[in-house]
KOLKOLMI-386184 format. One record per residue (C-alpha): y, x, z; chain. Coordinates in Angstrom, 3 decimals, decimal comma. Layout:
BEGIN
(rec (Y X Z) "A"),
...
//
This chain:
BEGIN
(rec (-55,120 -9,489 1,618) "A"),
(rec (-53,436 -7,817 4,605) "A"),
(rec (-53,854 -4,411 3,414) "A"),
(rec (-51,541 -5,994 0,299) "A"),
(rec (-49,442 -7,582 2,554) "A"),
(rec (-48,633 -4,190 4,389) "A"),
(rec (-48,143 -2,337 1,494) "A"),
(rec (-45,544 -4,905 0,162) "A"),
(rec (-43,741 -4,325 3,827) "A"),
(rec (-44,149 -1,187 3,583) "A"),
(rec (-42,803 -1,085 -0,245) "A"),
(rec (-39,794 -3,281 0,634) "A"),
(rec (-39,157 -1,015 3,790) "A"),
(rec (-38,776 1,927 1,381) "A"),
(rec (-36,602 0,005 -1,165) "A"),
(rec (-34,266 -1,081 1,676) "A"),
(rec (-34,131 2,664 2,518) "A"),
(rec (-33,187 4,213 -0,706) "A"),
(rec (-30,966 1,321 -0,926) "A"),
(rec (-29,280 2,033 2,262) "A"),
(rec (-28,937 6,011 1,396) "A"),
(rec (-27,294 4,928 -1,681) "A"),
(rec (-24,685 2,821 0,083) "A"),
(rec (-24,143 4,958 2,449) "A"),
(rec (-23,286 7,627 -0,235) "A"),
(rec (-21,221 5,352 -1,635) "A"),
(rec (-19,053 5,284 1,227) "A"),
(rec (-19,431 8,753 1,726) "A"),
(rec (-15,501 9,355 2,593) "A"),
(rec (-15,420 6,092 5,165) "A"),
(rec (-14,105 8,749 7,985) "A"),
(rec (-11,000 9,800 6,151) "A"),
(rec (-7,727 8,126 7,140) "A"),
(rec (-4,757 8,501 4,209) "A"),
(rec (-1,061 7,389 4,005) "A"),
(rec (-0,644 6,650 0,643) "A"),
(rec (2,910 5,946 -1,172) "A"),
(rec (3,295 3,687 -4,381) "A"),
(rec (6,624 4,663 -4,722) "A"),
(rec (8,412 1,009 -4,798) "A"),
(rec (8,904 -2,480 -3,309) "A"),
(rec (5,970 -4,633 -2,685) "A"),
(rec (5,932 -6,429 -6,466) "A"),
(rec (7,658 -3,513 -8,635) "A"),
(rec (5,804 -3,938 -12,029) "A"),
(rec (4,933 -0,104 -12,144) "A"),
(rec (4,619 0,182 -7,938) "A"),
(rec (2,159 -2,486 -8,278) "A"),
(rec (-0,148 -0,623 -10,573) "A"),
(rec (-0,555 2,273 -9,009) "A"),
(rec (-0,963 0,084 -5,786) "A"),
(rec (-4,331 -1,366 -7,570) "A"),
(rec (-5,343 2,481 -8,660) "A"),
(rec (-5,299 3,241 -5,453) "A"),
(rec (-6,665 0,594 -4,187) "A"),
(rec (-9,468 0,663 -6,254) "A"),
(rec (-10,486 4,480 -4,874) "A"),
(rec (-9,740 2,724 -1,220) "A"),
(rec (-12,921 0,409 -2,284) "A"),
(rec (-15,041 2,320 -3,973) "A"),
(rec (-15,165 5,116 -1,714) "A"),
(rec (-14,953 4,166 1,744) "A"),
(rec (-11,853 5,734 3,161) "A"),
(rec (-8,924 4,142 4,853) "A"),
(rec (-5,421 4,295 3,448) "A"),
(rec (-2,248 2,891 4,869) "A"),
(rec (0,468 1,858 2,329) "A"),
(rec (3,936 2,892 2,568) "A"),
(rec (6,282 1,090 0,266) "A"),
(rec (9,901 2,805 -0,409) "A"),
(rec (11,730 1,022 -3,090) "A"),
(rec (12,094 3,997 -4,620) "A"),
(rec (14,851 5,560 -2,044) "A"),
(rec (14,429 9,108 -2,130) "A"),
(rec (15,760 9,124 1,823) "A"),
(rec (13,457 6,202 2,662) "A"),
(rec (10,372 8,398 1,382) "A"),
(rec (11,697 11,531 3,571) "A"),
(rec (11,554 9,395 6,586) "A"),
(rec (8,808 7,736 5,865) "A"),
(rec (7,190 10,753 5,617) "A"),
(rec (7,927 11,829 8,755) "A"),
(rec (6,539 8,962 10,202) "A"),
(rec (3,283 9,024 8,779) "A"),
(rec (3,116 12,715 9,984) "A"),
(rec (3,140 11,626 13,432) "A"),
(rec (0,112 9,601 13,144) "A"),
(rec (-2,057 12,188 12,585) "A"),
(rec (-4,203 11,221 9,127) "A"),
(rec (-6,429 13,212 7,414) "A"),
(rec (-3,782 13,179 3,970) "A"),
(rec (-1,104 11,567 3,155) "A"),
(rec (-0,042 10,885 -0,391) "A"),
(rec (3,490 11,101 -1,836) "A"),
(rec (5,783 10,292 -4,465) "A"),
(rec (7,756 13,239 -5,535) "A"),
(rec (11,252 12,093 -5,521) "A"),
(rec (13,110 13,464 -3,149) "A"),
(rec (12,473 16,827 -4,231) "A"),
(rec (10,785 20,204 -3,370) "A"),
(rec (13,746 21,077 -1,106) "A"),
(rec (13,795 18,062 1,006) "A"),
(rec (9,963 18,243 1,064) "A"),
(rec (9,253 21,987 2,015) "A"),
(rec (10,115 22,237 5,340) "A"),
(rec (8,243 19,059 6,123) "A"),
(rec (5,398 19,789 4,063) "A"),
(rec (4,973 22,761 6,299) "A"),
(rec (5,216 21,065 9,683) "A"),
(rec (2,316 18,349 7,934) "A"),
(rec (0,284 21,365 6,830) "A"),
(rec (0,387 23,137 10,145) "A"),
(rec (-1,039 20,014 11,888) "A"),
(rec (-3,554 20,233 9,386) "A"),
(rec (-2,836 17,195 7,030) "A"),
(rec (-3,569 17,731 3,452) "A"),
(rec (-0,643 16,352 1,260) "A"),
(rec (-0,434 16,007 -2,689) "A"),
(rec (1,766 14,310 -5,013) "A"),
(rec (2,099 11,604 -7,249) "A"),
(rec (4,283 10,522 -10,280) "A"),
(rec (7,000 13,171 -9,651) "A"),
(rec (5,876 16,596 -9,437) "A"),
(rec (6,943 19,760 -6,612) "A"),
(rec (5,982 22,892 -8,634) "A"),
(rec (6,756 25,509 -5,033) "A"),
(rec (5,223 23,418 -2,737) "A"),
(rec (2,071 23,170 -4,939) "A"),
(rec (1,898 26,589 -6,034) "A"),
(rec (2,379 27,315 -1,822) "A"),
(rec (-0,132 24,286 -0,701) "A"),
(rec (-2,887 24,389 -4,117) "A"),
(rec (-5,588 26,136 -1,649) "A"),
(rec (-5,450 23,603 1,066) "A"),
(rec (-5,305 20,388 -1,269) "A"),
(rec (-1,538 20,089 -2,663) "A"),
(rec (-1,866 18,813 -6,061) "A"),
(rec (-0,321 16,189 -8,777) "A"),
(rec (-1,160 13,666 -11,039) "A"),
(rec (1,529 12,178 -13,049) "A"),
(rec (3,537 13,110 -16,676) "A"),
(rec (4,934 16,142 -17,021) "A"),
(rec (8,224 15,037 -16,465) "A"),
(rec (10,468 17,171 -18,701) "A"),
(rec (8,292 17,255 -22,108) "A"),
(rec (7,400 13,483 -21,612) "A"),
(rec (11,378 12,331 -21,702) "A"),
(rec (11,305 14,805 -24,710) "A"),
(rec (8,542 12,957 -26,330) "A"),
(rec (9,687 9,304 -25,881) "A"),
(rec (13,506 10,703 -27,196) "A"),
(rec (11,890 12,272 -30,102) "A"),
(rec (9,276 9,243 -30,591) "A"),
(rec (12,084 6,877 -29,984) "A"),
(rec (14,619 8,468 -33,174) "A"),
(rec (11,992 8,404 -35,606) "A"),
(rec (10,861 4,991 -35,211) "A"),
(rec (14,470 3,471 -35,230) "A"),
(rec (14,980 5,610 -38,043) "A"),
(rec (18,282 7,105 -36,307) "A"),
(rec (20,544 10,140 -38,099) "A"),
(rec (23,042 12,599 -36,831) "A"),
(rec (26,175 10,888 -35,304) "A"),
(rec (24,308 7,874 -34,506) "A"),
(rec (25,128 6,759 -30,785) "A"),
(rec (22,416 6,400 -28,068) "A"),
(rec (22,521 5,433 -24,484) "A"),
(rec (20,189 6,821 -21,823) "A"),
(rec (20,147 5,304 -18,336) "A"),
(rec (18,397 7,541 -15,740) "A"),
(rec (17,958 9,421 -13,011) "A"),
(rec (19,541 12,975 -13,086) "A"),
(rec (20,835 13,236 -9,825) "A"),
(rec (17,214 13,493 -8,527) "A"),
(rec (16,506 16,776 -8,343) "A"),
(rec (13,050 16,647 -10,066) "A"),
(rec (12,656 13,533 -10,853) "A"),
(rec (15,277 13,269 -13,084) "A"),
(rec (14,388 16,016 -15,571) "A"),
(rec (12,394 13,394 -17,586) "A"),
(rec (16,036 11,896 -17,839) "A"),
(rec (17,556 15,228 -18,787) "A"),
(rec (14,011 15,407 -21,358) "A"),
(rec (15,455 12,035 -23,395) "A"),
(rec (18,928 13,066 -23,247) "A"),
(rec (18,296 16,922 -24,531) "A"),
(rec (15,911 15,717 -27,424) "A"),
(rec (19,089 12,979 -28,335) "A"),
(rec (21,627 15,562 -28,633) "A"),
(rec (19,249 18,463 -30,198) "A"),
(rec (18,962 15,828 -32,982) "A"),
(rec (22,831 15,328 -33,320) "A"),
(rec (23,243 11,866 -31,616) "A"),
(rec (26,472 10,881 -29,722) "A"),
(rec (25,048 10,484 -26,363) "A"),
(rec (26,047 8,033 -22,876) "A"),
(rec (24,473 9,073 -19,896) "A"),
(rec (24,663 6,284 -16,580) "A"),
(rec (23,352 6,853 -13,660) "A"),
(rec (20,695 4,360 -12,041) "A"),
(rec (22,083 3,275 -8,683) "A"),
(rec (20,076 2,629 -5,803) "A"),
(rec (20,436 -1,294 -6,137) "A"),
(rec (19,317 -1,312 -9,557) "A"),
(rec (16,816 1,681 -8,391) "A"),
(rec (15,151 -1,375 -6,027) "A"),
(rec (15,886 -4,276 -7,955) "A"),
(rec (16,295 -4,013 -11,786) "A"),
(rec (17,397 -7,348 -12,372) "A"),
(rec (20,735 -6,285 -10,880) "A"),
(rec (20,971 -4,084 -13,663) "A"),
(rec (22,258 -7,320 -16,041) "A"),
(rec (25,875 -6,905 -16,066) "A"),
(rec (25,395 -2,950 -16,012) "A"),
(rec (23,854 -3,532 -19,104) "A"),
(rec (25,901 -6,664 -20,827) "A"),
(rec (29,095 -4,533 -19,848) "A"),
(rec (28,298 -0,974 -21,363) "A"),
(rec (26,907 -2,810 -24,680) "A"),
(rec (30,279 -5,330 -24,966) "A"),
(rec (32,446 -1,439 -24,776) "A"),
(rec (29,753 0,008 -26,968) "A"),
(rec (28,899 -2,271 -29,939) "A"),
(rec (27,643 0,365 -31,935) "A"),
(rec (24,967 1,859 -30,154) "A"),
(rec (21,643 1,981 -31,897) "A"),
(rec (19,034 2,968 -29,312) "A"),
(rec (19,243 2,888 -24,821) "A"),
(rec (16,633 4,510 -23,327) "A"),
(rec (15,998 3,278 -19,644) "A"),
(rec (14,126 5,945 -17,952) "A"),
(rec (12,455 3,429 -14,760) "A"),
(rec (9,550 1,159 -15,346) "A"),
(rec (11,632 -1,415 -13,397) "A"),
(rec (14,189 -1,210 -15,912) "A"),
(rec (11,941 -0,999 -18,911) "A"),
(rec (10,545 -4,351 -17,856) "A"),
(rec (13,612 -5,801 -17,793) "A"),
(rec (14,398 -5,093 -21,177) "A"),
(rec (14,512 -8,473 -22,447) "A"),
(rec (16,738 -9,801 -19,812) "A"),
(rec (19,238 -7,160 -20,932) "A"),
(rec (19,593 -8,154 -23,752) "A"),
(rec (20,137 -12,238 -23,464) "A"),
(rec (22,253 -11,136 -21,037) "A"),
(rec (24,085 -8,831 -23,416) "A"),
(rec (23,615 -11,241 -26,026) "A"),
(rec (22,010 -9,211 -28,080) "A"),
(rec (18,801 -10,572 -30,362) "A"),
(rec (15,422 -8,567 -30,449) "A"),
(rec (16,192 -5,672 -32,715) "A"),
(rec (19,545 -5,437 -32,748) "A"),
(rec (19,639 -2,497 -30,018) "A"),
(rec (16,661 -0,066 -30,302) "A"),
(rec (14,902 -0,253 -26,226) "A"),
(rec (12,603 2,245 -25,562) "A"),
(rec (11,659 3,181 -21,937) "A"),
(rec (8,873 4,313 -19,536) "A"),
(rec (5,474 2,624 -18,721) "A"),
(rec (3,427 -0,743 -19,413) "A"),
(rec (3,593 -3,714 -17,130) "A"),
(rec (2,741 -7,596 -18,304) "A"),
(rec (6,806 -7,712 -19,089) "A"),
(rec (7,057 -4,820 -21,219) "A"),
(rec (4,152 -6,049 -23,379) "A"),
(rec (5,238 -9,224 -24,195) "A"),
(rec (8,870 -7,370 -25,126) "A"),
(rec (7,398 -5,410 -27,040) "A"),
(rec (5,459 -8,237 -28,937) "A"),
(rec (8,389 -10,576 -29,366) "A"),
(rec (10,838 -6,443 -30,502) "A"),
(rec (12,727 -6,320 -27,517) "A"),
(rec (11,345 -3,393 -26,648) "A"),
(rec (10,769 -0,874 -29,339) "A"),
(rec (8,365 2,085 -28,099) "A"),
(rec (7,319 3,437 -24,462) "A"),
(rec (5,725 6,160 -22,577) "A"),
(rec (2,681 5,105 -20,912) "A"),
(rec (2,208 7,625 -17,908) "A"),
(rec (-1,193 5,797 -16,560) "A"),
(rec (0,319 4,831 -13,057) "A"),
(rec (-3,371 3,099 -12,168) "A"),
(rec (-4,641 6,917 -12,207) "A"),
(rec (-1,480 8,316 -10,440) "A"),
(rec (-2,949 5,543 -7,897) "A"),
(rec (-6,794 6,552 -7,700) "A"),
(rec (-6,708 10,121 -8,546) "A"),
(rec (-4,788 11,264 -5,392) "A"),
(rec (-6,945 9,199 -3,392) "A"),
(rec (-9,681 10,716 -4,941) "A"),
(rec (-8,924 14,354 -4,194) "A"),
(rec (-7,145 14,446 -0,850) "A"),
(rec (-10,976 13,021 0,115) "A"),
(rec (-12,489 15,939 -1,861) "A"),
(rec (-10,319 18,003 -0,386) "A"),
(rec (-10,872 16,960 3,180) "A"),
(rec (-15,007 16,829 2,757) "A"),
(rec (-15,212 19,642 0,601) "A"),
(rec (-12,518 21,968 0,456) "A"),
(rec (-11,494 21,369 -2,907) "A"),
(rec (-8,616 22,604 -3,974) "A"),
(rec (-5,486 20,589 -5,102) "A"),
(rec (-5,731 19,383 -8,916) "A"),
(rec (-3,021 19,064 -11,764) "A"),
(rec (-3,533 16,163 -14,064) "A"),
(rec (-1,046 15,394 -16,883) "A"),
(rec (-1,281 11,559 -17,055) "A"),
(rec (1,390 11,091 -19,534) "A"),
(rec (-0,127 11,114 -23,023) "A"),
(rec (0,461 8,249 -24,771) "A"),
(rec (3,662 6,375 -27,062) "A"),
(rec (2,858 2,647 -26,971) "A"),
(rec (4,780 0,645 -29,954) "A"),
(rec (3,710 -2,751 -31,926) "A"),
(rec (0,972 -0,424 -33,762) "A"),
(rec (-0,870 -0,528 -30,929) "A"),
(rec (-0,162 -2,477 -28,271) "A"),
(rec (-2,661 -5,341 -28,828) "A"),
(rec (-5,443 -2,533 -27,552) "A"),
(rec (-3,640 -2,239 -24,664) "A"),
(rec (-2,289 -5,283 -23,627) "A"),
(rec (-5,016 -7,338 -22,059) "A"),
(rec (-5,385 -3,885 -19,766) "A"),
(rec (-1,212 -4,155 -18,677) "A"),
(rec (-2,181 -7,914 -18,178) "A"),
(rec (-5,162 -6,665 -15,586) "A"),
(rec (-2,594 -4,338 -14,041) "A"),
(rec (-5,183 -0,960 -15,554) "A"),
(rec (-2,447 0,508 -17,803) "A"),
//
């Protein structure tokens, strides 16, 4: 009897073991501090996703990550960068935006103290090709080809012709950012279509609801426009808004835009929205996460990952919904 009893101890002693190994391995990256950027205000519909990706690698591996919210002010991410520099992490994790040239000298500094930074969502082609050995990657769309893609998807399925006239309200003036703007509008005017171009300001750049009257006012000059591309998730979301406020019924103005959120679904189920580029913001959230630990554990270089793949209409949507709904895709 006691020789059983010891060799149950002795069993559950081992299972407690492998079990504490495995946890431990689990949390294998729990001495790695990042600064991690979602890009937006606390609440932005696509922000907020890639807030739970990254959140999500936070959990399941252990490290500890600071979040750095923006509203998507190229000058407010420049600071803010700064700032996290002088704290001293292991990595910090950035959106794109402001641009390689307001990055590199920065990037240097943060590399010279020995911080590994990557990007997210908006790519820096020099600074990666300069930084790849020592952790610099990206995960996001290509920028470019995707505003290509949605243009190109966007024509076919409003069955649009030469001459027809098209709106596209992005973000040019952003140096890299914008060239998925300049992607829709090339692909438009390739085609033959009479194109608008308006800038998004930086109130309607933090709060897209502002964008109402924006919106109403262009369509009231413009009553023949057929399709208005709104390269921001912010804006995409806030498709259907647009148009009461333009009053304009589902249909009557082809919308197609950028990303998935719980608002863009159910536009697109009641033909607000038409069709939109799904560029995976959960994984622009966990993959950076991900690697900067690699990176700091292992020495893994930076990695490239094109997460914009996918057209999202009413042929499809119903697969994807209930994910938008958990704030996945």
């Amino acid at each position: 009897m006691k020789r059983k009893i010891l060799l149950l101890i002795l069993t559950m002693i081992f299972i407690m073991s492998i079990a504490s190994l495995c946890f431990a391995e689990d949390k294998h990256f729990s001495d790695v501090r990042i600064v991690f950027f979602p890009g937006g205000p606390p609440g932005c519909p696509f922000a907020s996703v890639v807030y739970r990706g990254a959140r999500a690698a936070e959990k399941d591996l252990g490290c500890k990550v600071d979040y750095v919210w923006s509203d998507w002010i190229p000058e407010k991410m420049i600071s803010q960068f700064k700032e996290a520099v002088a704290k001293r992490p292991d990595a910090i994790c950035i959106m794109g935006h402001p641009g390689p040239d307001a990055f590199a000298t920065l990037v240097d500094e943060a590399v010279a103290k020995g911080i590994i930074v990557t990007s997210q969502n908006t790519s820096l082609p020099p600074i990666e090709e300069k930084y790849k050995d020592v952790g610099f990657g990206y995960v996001g769309q290509e920028l470019y080809p995707s505003g290509v893609m949605l243009g190109k998807g966007a024509m076919k399925r409003a069955g649009l012709r030469r001459g027809d006239k098209a709106m596209v309200w992005g973000l040019i003036a952003q140096e890299t950012r914008g060239l998925r703007s300049k992607g829709c509008v090339d692909a438009l005017e390739e085609a033959g279509m009479k194109v608008d171009y308006i800038e998004i300001s930086d109130a309607i750049n933090t709060d897209a609801s502002l964008g109402t009257p924006v919106f109403a006012g262009y369509v009231a000059k413009n009553p023949d426009v057929k399709l208005i591309i709104t390269d921001h998730g912010g804006l995409t979301s806030t498709a259907e808004t647009y148009m009461k406020g333009a009053r304009r019924k589902p249909g009557d103005i082809y919308i197609a835009g950028f990303d998935l959120s719980p608002p863009i679904v159910d536009a697109i189920k009641k033909g607000y929205t038409g069709v939109v580029l799904d560029q995976q913001p959960w994984l622009q959230g966990y993959l950076p996460i991900l690697q900067v630990c690699l990176t700091k554990k292992y020495g893994f270089a930076g990695l490239h990952i094109d997460t914009g793949a996918a057209l999202i209409d009413k042929t499809n949507i119903d697969f994807v919904a209930p994910l938008a709904l958990k704030q996945i895709r």
